[in-house]
C-alpha positions in Angstrom: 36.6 -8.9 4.7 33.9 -7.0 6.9 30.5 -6.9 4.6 29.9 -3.5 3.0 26.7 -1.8 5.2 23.5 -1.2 2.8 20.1 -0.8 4.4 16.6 -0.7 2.2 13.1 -1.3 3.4 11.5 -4.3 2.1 8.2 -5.6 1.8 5.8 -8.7 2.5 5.9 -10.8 0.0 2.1 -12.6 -0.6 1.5 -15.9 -1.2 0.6 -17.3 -4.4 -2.8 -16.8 -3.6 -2.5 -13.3 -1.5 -0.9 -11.4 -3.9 -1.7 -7.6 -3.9 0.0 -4.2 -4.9 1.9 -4.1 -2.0 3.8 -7.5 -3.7 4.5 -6.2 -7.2 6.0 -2.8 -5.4 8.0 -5.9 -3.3 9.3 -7.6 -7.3 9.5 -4.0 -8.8 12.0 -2.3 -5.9 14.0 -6.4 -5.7 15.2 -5.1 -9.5 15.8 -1.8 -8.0 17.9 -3.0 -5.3 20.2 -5.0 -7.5 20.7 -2.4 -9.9 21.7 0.1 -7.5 24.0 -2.6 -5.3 25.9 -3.5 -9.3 26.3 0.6 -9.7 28.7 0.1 -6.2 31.0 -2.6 -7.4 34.3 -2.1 -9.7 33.4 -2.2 -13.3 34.4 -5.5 -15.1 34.9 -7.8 -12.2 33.8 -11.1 -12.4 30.6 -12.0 -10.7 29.8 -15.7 -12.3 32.3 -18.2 -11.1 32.0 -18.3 -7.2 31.4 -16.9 -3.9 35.0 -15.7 -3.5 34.8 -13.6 -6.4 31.6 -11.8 -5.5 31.3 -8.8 -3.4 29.9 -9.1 0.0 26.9 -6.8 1.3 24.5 -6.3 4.1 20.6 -5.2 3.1 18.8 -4.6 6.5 14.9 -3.6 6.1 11.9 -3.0 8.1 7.9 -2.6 7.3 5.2 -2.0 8.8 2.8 -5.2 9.4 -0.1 -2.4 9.0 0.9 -2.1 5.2 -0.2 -5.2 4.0 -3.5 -7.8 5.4 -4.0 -12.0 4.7 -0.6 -12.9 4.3 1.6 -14.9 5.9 4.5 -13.0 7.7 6.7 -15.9 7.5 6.0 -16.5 4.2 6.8 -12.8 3.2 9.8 -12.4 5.3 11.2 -16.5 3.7 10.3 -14.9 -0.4 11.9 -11.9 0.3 15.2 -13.0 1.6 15.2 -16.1 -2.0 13.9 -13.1 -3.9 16.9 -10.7 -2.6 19.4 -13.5 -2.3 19.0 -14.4 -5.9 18.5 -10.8 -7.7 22.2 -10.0 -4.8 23.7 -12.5 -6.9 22.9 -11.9 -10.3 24.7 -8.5 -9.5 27.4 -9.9 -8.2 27.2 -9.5 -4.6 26.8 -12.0 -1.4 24.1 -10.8 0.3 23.3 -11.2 4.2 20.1 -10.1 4.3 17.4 -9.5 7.1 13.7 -8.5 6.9 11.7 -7.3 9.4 7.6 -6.8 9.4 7.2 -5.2 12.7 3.3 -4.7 14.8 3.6 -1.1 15.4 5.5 2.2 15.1 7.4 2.3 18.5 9.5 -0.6 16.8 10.4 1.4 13.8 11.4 3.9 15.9 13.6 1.8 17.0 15.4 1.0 14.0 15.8 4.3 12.7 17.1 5.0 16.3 19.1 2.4 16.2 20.5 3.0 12.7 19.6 -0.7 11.4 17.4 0.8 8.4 17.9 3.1 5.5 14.3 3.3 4.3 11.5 1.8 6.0 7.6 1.4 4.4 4.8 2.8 6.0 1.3 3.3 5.8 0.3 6.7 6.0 -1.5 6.4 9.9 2.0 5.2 10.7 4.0 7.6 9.1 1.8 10.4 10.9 2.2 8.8 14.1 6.0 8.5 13.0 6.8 11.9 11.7 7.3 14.3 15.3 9.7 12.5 16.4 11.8 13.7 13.0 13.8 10.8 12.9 12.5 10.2 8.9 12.0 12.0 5.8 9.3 10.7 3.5 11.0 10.4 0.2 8.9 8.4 -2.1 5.1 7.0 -3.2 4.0 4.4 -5.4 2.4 6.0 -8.7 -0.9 4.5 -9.7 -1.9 5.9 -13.1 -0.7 6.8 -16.1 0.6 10.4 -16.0 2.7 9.0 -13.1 1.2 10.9 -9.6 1.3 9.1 -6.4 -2.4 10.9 -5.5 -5.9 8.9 -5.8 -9.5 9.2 -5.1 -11.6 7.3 -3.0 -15.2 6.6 -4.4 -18.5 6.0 -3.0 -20.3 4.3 -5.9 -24.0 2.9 -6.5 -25.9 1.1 -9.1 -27.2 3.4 -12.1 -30.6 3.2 -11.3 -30.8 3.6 -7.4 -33.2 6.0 -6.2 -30.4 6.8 -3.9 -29.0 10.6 -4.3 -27.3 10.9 -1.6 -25.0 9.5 1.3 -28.2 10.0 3.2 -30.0 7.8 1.2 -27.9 4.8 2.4 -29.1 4.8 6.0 -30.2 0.9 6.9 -28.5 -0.3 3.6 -25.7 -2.7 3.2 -22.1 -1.6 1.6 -19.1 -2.9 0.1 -15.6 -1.0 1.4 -12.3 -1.7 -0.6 -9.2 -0.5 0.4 -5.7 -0.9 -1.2 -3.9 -1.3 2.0 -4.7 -2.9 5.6 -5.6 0.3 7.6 -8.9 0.5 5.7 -8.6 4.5 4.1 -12.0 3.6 2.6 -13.6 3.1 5.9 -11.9 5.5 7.1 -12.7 8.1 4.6 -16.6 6.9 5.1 -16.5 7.8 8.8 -15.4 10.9 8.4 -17.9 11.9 5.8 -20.7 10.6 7.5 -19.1 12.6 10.7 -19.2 15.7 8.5 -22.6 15.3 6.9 -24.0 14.8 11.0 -25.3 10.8 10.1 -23.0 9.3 13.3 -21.1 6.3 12.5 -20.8 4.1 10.2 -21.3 1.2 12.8 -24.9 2.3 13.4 -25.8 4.2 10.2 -25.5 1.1 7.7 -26.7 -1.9 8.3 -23.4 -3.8 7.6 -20.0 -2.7 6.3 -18.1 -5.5 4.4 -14.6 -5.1 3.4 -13.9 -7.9 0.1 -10.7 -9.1 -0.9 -10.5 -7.3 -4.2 -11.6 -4.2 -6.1 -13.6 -6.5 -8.2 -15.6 -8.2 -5.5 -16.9 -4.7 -4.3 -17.7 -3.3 -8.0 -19.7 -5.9 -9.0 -22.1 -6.5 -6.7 -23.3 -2.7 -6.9 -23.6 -3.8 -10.9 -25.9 -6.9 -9.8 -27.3 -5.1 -6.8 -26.4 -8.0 -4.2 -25.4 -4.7 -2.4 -26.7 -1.2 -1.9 -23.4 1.0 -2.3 -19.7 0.4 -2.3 -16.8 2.1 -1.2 -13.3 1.7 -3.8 -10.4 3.3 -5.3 -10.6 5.6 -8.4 -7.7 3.8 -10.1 -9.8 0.3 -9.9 -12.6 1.4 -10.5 -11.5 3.1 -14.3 -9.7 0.0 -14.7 -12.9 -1.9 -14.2 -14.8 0.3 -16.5 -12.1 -0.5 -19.2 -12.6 -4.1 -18.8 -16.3 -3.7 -19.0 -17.8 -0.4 -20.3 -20.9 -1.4 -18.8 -19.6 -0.5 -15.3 -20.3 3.1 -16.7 -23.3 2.5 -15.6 -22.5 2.8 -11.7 -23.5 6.6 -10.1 -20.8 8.5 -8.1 -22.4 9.7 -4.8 -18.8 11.2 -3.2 -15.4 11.4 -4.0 -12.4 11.9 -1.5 -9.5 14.5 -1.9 -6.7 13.3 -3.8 -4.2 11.3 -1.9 -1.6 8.9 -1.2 -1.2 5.6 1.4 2.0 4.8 1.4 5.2 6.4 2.4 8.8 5.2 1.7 10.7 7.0 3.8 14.4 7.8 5.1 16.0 8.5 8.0 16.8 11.6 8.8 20.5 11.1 8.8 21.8 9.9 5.7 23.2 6.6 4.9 25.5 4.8 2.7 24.3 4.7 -0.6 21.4 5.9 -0.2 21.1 8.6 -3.2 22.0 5.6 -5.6 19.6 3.2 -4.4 16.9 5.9 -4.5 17.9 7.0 -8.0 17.5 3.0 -9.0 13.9 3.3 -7.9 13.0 6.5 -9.5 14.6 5.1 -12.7 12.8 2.0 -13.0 10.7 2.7 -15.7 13.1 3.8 -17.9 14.6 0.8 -18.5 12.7 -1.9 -20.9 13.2 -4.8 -17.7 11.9 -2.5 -15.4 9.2 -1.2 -17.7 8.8 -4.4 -18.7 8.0 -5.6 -14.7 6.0 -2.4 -14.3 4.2 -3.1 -16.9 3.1 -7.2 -15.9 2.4 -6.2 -12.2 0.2 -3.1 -12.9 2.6 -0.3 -11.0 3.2 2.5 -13.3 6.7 3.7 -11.1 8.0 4.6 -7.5 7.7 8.5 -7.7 9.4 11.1 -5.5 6.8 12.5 -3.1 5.8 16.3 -4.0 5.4 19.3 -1.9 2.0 19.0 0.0 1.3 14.8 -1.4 0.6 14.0 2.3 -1.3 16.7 3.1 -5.1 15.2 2.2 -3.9 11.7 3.7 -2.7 13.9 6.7 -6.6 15.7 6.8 -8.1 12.7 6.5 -6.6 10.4 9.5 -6.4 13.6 11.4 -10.5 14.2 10.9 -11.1 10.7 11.5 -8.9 10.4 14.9 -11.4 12.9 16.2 -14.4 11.1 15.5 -15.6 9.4 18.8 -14.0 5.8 19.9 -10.9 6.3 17.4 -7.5 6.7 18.3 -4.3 6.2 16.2 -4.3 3.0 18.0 -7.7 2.1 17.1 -7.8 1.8 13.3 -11.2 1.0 11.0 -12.8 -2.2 11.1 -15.6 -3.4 8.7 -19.0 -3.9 11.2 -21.3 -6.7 10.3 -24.9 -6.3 11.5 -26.3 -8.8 14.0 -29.3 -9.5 12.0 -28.0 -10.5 8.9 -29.6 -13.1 7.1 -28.7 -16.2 5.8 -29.3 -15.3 2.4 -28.2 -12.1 3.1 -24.7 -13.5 3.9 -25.2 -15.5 0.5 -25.4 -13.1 -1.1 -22.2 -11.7 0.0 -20.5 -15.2 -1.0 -21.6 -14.7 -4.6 
């Protein structure tokens, strides 16, 4: 019997010591999946008692290596396949399954060209880069607070009592930038206000531009002042402030637009099963599993994408493209002064 076609885009898969949001989308649309391969099959037939009585399927996917940074690709593409293989199963279906982390956009292109993906994750710089050719349709966003929007803030944050006032003020000084994805927005968004305030670069107007691992590692050292300034998402930054009021303290100095960094997307022409697979994901929360999964890896829901969502993300990577030495090609990289100290770099440790 020739294996039923279904395509989705899947993601890396961090290691137990890499594990980011990008991961917990990866657990929360595996459920998805399966849910939406069991709505395909006949009702009542046996799934438990052997291969031969279990449906046979085909789950294709394809994401962006710029999505996701520190982990291993053959370790994502290796826990995705157990992770899909197993939740297949426990819906009753065979699965032969491939994943694919791809190194840039011309290779996406590809797929969707080639029809061997029904939805593919981007980042938004590679979606942009994507969306002339009109061979996708961005569909969906991961939601990161609670009323359920796909649209955050980037902050530029310092301790309570700086003298500082102003993005000016930070000339010489030493910052922290956090971003949620591997194309840096927060460096990105950084660059472009400096570019719009006249200050240059942000190579040559601070004295170093770190990027840490985790949210946490660039709150707290504004709190201690081991660092001047820091550079994070809204959404971690409340949830920090929940966990310890006394990050209340910290002053805003700018806030981004509104926007999102991700883009699950479809191809243009539609695929197999693709309205009941995208229903699964939108539907997530409402069931107490899914809610349940949600809930343990800190993703509110997968939410449709909204007239105008891209828009900011769109200003922002176009604004910043125009700043001298960038290119779609080129995208931000954290800049470490020459002259930093050894206790300096200590410091940074802490």
């Amino acid at each position: 019997m020739r294996p039923r076609r279904i395509s989705a885009a899947l993601w890396p898969l961090a290691t137990v010591a890499g594990w980011t949001w990008r991961c917990r989308v990866v657990l929360v649309l595996g459920v998805a999946v399966g849910a939406a391969l069991a709505q395909q099959g006949t009702p009542g037939r046996a799934t438990s008692i052997g291969n031969s009585e279990l449906r046979q399927a085909r789950l294709y996917g394809v994401a962006s290596s710029r999505t996701f940074s520190n982990v291993n690709r053959d370790d994502a593409r290796a826990a995705l396949k157990v992770w899909f293989n197993v939740v297949a199963r426990q819906r009753g279906f065979v699965l032969d399954s491939k994943m694919d982390i791809v190194d840039n956009v011309a290779e996406i292109r590809e797929r969707l060209l080639s029809h061997t993906a029904d939805l593919v994750m981007l980042g938004v710089p590679d979606y942009l880069e994507l969306e002339s050719s009109r061979l996708s349709v961005p569909v969906l966003t991961h939601a990161r607070n609670a009323q359920g929007g796909g649209l955050y803030s980037y902050v530029l944050v310092v301790k309570g009592s700086s003298a500082v006032t102003s993005l000016a003020g930070l000339r010489g000084k030493n910052i922290l930038a956090f971003s949620r994805n591997g194309v840096n927005t927060g460096i990105a968004w950084i660059d472009v206000l400096l570019g719009q305030e006249k200050l240059g670069r942000a190579a040559s107007f601070f004295a170093a531009v770190k990027v840490p691992a985790k949210a946490q590692a660039c709150v707290l050292p504004v709190f201690f002042g081991t660092v001047d300034a820091c550079v994070v998402d809204e959404v971690n930054l409340n949830l920090a402030k929940e966990m310890n009021p006394q990050l209340g303290q910290l002053k805003v100095l700018a806030r981004s637009r509104p926007m999102i960094e991700s883009v699950i997307a479809t191809p243009a022409d539609e695929g197999p099963f693709q309205k009941d697979l995208i229903d699964s994901i939108l539907s997530l929360h409402e069931d107490s599993r899914g809610r349940q999964l949600l809930m343990v890896f800190k993703t509110e829901r997968i939410v449709r994408l909204q007239p105008g969502d891209i828009d900011s993300a769109r200003e922002l990577w176009r604004d910043y493209y125009r700043l001298p030495g960038a290119s779609p090609n080129r995208l931000p990289v954290p800049t470490v002064a020459a002259e930093s100290s050894a206790a300096d770099r200590g410091k940074a440790r802490d």
